[in-house]
C-alpha positions in Angstrom: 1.2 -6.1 13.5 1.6 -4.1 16.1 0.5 -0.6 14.5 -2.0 -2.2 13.5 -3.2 -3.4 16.7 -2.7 -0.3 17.9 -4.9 1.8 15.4 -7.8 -0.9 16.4 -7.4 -0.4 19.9 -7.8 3.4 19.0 -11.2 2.7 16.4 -12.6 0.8 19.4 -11.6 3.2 21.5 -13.9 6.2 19.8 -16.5 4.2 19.2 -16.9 3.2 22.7 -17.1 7.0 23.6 -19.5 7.6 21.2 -21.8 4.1 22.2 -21.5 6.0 25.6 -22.0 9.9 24.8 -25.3 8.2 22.9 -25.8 5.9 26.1 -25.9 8.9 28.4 -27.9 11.4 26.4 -24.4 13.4 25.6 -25.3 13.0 21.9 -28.8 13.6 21.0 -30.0 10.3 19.2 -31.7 12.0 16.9 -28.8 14.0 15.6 -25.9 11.6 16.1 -27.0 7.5 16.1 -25.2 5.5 18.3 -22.3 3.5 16.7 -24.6 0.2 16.8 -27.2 2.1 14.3 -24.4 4.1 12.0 -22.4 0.8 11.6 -25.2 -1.6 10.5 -26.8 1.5 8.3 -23.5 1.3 6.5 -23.6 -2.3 5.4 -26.8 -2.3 4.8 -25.9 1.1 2.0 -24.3 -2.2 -0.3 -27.5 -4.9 0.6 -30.7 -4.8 -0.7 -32.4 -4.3 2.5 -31.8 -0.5 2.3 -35.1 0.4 0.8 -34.6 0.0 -2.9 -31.9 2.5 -3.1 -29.0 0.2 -3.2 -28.6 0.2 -6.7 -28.3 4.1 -6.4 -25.9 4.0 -3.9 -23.2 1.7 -5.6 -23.8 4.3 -8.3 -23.1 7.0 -6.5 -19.6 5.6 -4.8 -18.5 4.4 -8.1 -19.0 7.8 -9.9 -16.8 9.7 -7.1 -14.2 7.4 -7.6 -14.2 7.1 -10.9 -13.6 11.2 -10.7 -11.4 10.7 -7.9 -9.2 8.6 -9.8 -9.2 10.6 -13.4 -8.6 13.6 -11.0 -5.1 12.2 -9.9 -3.8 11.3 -13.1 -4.0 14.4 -14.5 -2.9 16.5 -11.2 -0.1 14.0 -11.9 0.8 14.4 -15.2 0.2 18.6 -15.2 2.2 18.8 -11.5 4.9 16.5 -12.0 6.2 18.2 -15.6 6.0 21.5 -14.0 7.5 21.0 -10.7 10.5 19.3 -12.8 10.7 22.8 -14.9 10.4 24.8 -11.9 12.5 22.7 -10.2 15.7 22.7 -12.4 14.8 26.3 -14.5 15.6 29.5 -11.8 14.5 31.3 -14.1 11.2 30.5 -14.5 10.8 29.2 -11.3 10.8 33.2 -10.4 9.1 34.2 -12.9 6.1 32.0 -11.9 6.6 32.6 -8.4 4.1 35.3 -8.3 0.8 33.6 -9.7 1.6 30.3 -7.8 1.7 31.9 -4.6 -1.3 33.6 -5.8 -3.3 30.8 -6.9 -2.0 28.3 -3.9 -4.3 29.6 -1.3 -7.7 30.0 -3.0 -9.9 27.1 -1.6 -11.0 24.9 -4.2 -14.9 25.2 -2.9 -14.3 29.4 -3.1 -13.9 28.7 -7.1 -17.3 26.7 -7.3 -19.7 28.8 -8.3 -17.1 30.2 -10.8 -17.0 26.4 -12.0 -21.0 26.1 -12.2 -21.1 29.3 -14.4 -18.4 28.5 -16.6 -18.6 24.5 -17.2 -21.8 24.1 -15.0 -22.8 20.7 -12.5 -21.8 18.1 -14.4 -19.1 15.7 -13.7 -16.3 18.0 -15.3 -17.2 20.9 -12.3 -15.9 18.5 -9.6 -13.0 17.1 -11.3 -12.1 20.2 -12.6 -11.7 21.7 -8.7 -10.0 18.2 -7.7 -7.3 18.9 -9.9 -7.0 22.5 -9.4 -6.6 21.5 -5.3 -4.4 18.6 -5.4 -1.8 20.2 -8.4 -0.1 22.2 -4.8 1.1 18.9 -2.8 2.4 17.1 -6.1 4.1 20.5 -7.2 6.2 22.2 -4.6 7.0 18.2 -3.4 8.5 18.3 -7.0 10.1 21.1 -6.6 11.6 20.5 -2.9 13.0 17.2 -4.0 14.7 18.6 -6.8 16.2 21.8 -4.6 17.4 19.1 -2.1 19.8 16.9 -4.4 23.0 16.5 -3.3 25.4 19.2 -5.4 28.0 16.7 -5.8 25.7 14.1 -7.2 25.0 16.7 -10.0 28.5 17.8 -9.9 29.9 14.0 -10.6 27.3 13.6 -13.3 28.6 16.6 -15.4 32.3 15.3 -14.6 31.4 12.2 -16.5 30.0 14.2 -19.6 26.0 13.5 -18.9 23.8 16.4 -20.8 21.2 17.8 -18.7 18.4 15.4 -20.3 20.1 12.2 -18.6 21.5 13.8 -15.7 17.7 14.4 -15.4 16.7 10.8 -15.9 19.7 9.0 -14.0 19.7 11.7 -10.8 17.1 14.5 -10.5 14.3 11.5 -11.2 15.3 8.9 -8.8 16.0 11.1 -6.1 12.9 13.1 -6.7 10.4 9.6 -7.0 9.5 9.1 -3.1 9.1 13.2 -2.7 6.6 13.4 -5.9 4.8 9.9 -4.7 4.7 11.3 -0.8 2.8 14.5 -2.8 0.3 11.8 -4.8 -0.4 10.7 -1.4 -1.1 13.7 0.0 -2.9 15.1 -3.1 -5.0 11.5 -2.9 -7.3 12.7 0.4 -7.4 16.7 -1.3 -9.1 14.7 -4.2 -11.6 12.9 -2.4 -12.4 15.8 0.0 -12.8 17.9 -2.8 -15.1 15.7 -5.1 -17.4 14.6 -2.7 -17.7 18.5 -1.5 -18.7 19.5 -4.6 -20.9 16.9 -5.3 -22.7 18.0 -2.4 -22.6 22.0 -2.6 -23.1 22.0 -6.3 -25.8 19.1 -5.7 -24.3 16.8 -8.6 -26.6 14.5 -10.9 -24.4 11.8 -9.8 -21.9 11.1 -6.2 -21.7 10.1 -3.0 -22.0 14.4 -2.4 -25.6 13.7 -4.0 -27.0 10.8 -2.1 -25.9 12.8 1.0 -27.9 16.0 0.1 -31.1 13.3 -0.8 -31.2 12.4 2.6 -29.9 15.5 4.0 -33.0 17.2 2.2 -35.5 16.8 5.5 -35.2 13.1 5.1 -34.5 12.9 9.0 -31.9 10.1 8.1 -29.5 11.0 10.3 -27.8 7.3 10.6 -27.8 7.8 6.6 -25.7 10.8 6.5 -23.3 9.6 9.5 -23.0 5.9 7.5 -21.5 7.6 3.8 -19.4 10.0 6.5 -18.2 7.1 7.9 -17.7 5.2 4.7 -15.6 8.3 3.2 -13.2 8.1 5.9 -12.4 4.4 5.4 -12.2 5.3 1.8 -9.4 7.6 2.5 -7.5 5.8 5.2 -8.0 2.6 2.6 -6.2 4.8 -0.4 -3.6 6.7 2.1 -2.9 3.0 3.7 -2.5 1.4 -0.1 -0.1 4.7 -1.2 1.9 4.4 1.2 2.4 0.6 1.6 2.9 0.5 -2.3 5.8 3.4 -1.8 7.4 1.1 0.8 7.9 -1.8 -1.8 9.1 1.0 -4.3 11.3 3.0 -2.6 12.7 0.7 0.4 16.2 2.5 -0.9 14.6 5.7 0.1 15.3 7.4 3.6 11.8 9.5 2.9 9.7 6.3 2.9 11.3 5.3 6.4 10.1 9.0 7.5 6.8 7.8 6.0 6.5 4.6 8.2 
């Protein structure tokens, strides 16, 4: 309760700078609204009072998350297999070293018009990037859990005759679980940072990146483009907020989720 009171405290806090940067001419009206017309604008985005375009709008959020959430699972289920392999194989774990360390630092938005020529707009463009940009967190947290198991954990396990498969499954897996879900977290705001971008630089049929360039087209919507800002950032502190209180009730053993906290 506290943290909490104290992160509303800190909300009220900005927005009463900005209500006064507004008040006081600091902030151009006509490029940043005032709190008092972002904040109404944004409720208004899911009520019918927001000139026939609700209907869009809902469209729009739904179709990001719907990406944002098919772009997870399968960073998930291509990071997590490989950062096991590379975690527990030397071997290949330097043999790969090269092109991941390659790859790693190439923005996701760098590759877009790559994306457009090859696959083109559509829905599989933006998912396609999301996954590219949040495989890195999921990965080398993989991999960093598995290079910080306890030797004599692994040592006992072989003493009591366990192949490589369930020492895998009974130690590597559990101590590796709050590592690879702190890596889903973090891979959770790349996602939605990287869908919505390239909704909007690849001007999407479909996104909250598309209704933003509609009224970012000379619309002179500025409270518009400040309320789906707004929105995206409760999005993500709404996901990073669930992540993170569901890894509490799954790993309360963990000493990583009390780090978290």
């Amino acid at each position: 309760m506290i943290r909490f009171i104290r992160g509303l405290l800190g909300i009220l806090f900005v927005l009463a700078l900005w209500q006064l940067g507004s008040a006081t001419g600091l902030f151009p009206e006509t490029y940043i609204p005032p709190p008092t017309t972002v904040l109404p604008t944004m409720v208004d985005l899911f009520s019918q009072q927001f000139n026939n375009d609700t209907d869009t709008f809902i469209r729009d959020l739904i179709a990001t998350m719907l990406a944002w959430g098919l772009s997870l699972l399968i960073a998930i289920g291509i990071a997590v297999p490989a950062g096991l392999l590379l975690g527990s194989v030397p071997s290949v774990r330097v043999a790969t070293r090269v092109i991941i360390e390659f790859l790693r630092p190439i923005p996701s938005v760098a590759l877009i018009p790559l994306v457009l020529i090859l696959i083109g707009s559509g829905p599989d463009a933006k998912i396609s990037l999301a996954v590219y940009a949040a495989i890195w967190p999921i990965l080398f947290n993989t991999i960093y859990a598995l290079d910080e198991i306890d030797p004599l954990q692994l040592d006992t396990a072989r003493s009591f005759g366990l192949g490589k498969t369930r020492t895998m499954a009974t130690v590597s897996l559990p101590h590796a679980a709050p590592f690879v879900f702190t890596g889903v977290r973090l891979a959770s705001a790349v996602i939605l940072i990287v869908v919505i971008s390239t909704e909007y630089l690849a001007t999407s049929d479909i996104g909250l990146g598309r209704f933003l360039t509609q009224y970012a087209s000379g619309s002179g919507r500025q409270d518009v483009i400040l309320a789906v800002t707004v929105l995206s950032g409760v999005i993500g502190y709404a996901l990073d907020s669930g992540f993170l209180k569901l890894s509490r009730v799954l790993f309360k053993w963990s000493n990583q989720t009390e780090a978290a906290k």
